[in-house]
C-alpha positions in Angstrom: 0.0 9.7 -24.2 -0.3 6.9 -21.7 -3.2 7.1 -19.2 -2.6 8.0 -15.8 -3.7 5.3 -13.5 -3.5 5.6 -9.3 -3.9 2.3 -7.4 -4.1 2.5 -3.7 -2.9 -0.7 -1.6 -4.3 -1.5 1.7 -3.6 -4.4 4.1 -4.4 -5.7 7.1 -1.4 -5.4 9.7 2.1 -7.2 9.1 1.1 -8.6 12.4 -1.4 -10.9 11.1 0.0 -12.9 8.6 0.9 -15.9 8.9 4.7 -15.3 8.6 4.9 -12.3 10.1 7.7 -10.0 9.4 10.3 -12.5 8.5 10.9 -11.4 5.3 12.9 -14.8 4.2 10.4 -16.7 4.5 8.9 -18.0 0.6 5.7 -17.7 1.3 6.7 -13.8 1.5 8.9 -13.8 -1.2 6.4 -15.7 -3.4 3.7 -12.8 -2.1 6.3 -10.0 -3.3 6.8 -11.8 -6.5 3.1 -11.7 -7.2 2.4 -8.5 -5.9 4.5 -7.0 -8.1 3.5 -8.8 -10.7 -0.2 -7.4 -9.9 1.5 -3.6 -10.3 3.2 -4.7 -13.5 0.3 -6.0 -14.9 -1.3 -2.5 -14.1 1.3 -0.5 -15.7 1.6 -2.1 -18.8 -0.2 0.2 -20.5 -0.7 3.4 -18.2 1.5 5.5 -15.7 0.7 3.8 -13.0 1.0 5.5 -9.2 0.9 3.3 -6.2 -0.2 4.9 -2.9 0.3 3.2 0.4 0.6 4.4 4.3 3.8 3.3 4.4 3.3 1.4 7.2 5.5 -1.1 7.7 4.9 -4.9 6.1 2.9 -5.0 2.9 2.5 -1.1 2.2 6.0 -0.8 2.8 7.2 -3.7 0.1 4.5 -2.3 -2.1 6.2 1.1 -2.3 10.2 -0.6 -2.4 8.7 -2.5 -5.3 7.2 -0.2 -7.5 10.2 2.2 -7.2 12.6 -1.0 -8.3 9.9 -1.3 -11.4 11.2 2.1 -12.7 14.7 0.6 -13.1 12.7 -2.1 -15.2 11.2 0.6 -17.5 7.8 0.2 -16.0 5.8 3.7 -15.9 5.5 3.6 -12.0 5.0 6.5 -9.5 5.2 6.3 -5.8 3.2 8.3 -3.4 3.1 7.6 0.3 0.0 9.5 2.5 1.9 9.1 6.0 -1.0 9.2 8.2 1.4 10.5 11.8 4.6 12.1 12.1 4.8 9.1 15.1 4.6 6.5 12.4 7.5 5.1 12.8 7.9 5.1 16.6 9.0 1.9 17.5 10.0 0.4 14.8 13.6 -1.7 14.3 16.4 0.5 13.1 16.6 -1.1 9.6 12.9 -0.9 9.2 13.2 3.2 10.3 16.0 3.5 7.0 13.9 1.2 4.7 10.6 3.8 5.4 12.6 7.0 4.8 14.2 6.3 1.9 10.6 5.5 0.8 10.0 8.5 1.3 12.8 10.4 -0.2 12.5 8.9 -3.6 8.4 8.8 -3.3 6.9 10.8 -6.1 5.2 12.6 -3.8 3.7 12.6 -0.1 0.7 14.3 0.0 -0.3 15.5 3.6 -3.8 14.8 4.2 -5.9 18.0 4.3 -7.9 18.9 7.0 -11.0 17.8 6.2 -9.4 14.3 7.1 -7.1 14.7 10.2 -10.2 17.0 11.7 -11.7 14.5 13.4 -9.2 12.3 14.2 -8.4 11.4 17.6 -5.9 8.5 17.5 -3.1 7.2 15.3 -5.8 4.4 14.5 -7.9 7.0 13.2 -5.1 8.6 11.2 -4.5 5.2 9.5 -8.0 5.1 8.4 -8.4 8.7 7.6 -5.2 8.4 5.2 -6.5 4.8 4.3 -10.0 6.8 3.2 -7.7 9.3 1.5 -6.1 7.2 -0.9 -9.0 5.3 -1.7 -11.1 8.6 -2.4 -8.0 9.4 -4.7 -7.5 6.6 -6.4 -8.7 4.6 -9.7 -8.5 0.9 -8.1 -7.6 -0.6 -4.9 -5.4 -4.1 -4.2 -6.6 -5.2 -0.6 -4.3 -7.8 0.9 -6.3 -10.3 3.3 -4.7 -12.8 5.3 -7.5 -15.3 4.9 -10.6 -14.0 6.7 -8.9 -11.1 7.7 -9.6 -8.0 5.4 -8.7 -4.8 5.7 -11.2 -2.3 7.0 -10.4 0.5 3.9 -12.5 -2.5 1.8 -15.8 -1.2 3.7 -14.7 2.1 2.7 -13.9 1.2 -1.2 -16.7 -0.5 -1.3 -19.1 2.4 -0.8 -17.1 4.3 -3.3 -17.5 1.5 -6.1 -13.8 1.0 -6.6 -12.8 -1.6 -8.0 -11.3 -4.0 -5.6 -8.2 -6.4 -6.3 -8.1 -8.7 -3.5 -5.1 -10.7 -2.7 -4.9 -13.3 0.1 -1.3 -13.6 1.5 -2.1 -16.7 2.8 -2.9 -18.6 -0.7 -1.6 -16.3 -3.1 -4.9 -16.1 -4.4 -6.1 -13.3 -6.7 -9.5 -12.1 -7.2 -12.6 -9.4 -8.0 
């Protein structure tokens, strides 16, 4: 039996790297090809699940990704912790369809309990409670930077000793 394996991917905002959200770009291409290479590696030899936000940019590819792995045979789940109902709000049309059929062929979409949204006041704090969430819940965490910018889960990983896979999307650097 094949160990069960959760990895929870943050990032900082779509908004900060360098290429934005243009999707053609290589730089973002090269940073989905090693991405999921990152998961691959990670399920090799487990049943991997990836947890993300959803939100759109990295989370987002993360989640299309490891669902295309299953049609490769990989021994990837999918579960997205959608921090708002309002998520979405705003977003381009295309993005809108990309996010819910995400979520209609996620594994599963744990609501976050109560303990989490409690104290929330904000969508901001949402994202960070459901950021918290997964990393609580999870066995390893990839953090996408975009050079000195890191996510703020790390702070939060950190003082839970997970191990941290960091992965600059301005280099394509990998490191622990």
């Amino acid at each position: 039996m094949m160990k069960k394996v959760v990895c929870a991917v943050v990032s900082v905002p779509v908004e900060k790297l360098p290429y934005k959200y243009n999707e053609a770009e290589e730089s973002v291409i090269m940073l989905k090809a090693k991405l999921s290479a990152i998961l691959q590696q990670a399920a090799a030899d487990t049943t991997l699940t990836v947890m993300t936000n959803g939100e759109f940019g990295v989370p987002l590819w993360c989640l299309e990704m490891a669902q295309a792995s299953k049609w490769l045979g990989h021994s990837i789940k999918t579960a997205i912790v959608v921090p708002c109902d309002e998520q979405d709000t705003g977003w381009a049309e295309d993005w809108r369809d990309r996010y819910y059929k995400v979520i209609e062929t996620a594994d599963s979409a744990p609501a976050l309990p109560l303990e989490y949204t409690d104290i929330c006041s904000s969508v901001e704090d949402r994202y960070d409670m459901a950021d918290r969430y997964m990393i609580d819940n999870c066995d390893f965490v990839v953090a996408v930077t975009a050079g000195d910018e890191v996510p703020g889960a790390v702070e939060w990983a950190k003082s839970k000793d997970k191990q941290i896979v960091y992965f600059d999307a301005e280099t394509l650097k990998v490191w622990q």
